[in-house]
C-alpha positions as CSV (number, residue, x, y, z in Angstrom):
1,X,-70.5,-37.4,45.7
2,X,-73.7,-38.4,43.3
3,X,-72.8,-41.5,41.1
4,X,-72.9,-38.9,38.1
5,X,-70.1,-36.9,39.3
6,X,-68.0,-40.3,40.8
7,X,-68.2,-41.7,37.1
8,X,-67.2,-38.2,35.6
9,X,-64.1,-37.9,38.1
10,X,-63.1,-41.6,36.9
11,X,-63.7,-40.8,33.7
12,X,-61.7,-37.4,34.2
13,X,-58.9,-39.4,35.5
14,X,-59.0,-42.3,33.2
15,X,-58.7,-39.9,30.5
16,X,-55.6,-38.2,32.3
17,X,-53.6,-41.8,32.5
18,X,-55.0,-43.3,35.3
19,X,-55.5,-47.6,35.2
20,X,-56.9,-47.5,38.3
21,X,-59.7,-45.2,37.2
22,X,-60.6,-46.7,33.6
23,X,-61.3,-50.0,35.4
24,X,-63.1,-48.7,38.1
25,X,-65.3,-47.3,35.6
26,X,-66.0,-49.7,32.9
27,X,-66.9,-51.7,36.5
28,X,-69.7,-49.4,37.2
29,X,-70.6,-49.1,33.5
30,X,-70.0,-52.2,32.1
31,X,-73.0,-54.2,33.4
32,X,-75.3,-52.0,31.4
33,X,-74.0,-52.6,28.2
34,X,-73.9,-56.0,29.3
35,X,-77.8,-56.7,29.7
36,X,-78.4,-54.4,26.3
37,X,-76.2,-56.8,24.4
38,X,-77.5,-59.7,26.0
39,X,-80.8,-58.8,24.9
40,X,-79.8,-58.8,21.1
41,X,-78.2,-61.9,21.4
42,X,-80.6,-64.7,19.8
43,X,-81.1,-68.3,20.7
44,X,-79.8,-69.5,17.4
45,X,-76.1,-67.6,18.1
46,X,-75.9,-68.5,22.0
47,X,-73.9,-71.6,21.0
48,X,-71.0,-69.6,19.3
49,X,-71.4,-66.0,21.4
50,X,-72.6,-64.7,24.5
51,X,-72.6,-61.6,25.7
52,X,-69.2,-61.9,28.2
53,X,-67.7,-62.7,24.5
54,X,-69.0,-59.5,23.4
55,X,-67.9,-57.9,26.4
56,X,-64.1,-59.0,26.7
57,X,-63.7,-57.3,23.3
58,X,-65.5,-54.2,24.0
59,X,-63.4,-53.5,27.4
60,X,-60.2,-54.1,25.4
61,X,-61.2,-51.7,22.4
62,X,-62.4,-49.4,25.2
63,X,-58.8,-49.7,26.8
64,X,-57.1,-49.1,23.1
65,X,-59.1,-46.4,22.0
66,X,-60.2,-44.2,24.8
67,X,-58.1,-41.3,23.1
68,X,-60.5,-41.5,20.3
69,X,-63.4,-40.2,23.2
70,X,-62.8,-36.6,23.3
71,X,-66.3,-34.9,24.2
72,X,-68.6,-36.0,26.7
73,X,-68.6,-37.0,30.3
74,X,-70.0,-40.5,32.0
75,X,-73.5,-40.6,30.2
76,X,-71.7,-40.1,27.0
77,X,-68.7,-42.4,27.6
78,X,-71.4,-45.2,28.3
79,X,-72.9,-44.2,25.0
80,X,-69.9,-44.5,23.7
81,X,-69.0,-48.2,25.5
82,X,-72.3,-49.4,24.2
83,X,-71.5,-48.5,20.4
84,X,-68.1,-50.4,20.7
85,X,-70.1,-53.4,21.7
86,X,-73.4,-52.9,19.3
87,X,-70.5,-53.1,16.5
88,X,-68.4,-55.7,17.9
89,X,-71.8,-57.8,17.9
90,X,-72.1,-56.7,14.6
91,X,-68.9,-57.8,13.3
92,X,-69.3,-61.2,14.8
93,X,-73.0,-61.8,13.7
94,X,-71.6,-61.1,10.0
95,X,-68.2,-63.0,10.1
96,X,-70.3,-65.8,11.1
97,X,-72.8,-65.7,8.2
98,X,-69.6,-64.9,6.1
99,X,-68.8,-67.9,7.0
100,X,-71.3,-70.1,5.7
101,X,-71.1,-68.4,2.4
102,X,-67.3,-67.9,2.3
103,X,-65.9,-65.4,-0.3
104,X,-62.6,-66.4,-1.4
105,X,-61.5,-62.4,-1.6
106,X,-61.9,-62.5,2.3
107,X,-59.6,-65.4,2.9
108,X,-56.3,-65.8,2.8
109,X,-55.4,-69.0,0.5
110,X,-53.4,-71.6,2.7
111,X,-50.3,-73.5,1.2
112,X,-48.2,-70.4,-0.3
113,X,-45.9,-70.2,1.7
114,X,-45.4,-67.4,4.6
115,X,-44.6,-64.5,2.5
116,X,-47.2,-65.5,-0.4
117,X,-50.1,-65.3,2.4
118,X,-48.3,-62.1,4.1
119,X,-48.7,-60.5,0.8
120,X,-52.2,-61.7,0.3
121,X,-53.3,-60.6,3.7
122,X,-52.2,-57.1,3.3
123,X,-54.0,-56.9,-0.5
124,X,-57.4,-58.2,1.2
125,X,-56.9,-55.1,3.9
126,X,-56.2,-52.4,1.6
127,X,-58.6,-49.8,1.1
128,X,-56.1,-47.7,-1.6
129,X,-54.8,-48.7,-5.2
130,X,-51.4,-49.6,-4.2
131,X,-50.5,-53.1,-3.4
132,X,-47.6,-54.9,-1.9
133,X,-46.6,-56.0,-5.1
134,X,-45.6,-52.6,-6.6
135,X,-44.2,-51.3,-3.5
136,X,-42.0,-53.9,-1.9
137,X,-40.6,-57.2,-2.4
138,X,-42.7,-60.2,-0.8
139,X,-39.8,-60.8,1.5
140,X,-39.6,-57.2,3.0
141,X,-43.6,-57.3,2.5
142,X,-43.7,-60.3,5.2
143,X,-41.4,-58.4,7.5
144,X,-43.2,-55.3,8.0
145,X,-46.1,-57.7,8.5
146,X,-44.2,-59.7,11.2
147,X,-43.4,-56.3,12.7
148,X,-47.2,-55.0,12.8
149,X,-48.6,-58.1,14.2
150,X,-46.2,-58.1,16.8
151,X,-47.8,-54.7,18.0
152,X,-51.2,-55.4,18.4
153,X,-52.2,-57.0,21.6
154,X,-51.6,-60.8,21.8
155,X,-55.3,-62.4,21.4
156,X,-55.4,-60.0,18.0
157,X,-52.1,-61.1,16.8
158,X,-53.1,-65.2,17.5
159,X,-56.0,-65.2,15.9
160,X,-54.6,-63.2,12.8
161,X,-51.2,-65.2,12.3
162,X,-53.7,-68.7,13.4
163,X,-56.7,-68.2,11.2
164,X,-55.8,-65.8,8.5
165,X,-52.2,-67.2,7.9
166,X,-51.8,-70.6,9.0
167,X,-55.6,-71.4,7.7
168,X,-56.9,-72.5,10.7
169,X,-60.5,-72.6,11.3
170,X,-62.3,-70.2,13.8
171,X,-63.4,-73.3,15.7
172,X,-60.4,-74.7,16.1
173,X,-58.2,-71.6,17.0
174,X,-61.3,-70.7,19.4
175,X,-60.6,-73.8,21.1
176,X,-56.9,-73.3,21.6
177,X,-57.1,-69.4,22.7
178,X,-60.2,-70.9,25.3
179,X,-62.6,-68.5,23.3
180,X,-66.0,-68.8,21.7
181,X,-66.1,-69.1,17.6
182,X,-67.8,-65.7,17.8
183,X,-65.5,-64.3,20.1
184,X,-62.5,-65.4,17.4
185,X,-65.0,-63.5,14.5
186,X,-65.2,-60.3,17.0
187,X,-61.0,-60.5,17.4
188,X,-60.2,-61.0,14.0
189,X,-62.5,-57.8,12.9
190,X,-61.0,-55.6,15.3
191,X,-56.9,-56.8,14.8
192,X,-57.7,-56.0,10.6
193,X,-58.9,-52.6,11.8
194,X,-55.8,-51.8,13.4
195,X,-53.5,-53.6,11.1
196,X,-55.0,-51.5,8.2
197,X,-53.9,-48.4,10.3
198,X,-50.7,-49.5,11.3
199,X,-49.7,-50.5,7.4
200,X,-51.2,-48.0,5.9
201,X,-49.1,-45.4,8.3
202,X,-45.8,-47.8,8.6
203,X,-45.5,-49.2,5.4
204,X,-47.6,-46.9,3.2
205,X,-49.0,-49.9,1.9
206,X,-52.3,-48.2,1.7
207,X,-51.8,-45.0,0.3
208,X,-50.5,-43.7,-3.1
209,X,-48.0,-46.4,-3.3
210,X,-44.7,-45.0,-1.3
């Protein structure tokens, strides 16, 4: 069997459920998009990201989202692998300037108390009119909060309940979780994105307003 057709039978079988296979293949693939992110990685951001930082991101989204692949085989899929970590680069590259010029809309305010920055968090990630306010109380807001976090895989829900609601610094909670200050900026990016998803179908936070 060619490599071509051994990485389109992984795929193939990745795609049907398999663990065994997915792994095999982001393996064999993963390498590549390795050395193309390490070559967009400057000098100046090698002391807060590398391009292992990039990749431990980009295999979990790949792990989370390979339903969202539907066409394609191997060629494609690596494509595919190679976006996820072009905008997980991104993401961290821009959190990181963010952060030298912080805007107060895209941080939660510490010392309100747990339900105050619940409800603050989830007005910063909605995309719709509605906010927590005119839908639920901040009590029940915090809750469903609690609940969503509590889904998303545990390095996205540390560094959202660490920096976003306890008001911790990326530096700090990067040195807790053993992670790079970019690699916090590359989590954080990615837990919002599913949080908005998981409100906004849960809670209806982010839709009409009920």
């Amino acid at each position: 069997m060619s490599t071509d057709a051994r990485h389109d039978d992984l795929l193939a079988k990745a795609r049907a459920g398999s663990t065994d296979a997915l792994t095999a293949l982001l393996g064999d693939l993963g390498p590549t998009v390795r050395q193309r992110i390490a070559a967009k990685i400057t000098p100046a951001l090698r002391p807060t990201l590398d391009e292992d930082d990039v990749m431990q991101t980009t295999y979990l989204e790949a792990v989370l989202r390979l339903d969202r692949f539907t066409t394609g085989g191997a060629k494609e899929f690596l494509s595919w692998l190679s976006r996820l970590a072009e905008n997980n680069l991104i993401d961290a590259v821009r959190a990181m300037e963010s952060a030298k010029r912080p805007d107060p809309r895209k941080r939660v305010a510490p010392g309100g108390g747990p339900d105050e920055s619940a409800v603050a968090l989830i007005d910063m990630l909605s995309t719709g009119g509605a906010t927590p306010s005119r839908v639920v109380g901040r009590g029940e807001a915090a809750a469903l909060l609690d609940m969503a976090l509590k889904r998303l895989p545990p390095d996205y829900e540390r560094v959202v309940r660490q920096y976003d609601l306890a008001g911790r610094s990326a530096a700090e909670v990067g040195r807790e979780m053993g992670r790079s200050e970019g690699a916090v900026y590359m989590l954080r990016a990615r837990a919002h994105d599913q949080l908005a998803e998981l409100m906004g179908s849960d809670s209806k936070f982010f839709s009409q307003g009920g």
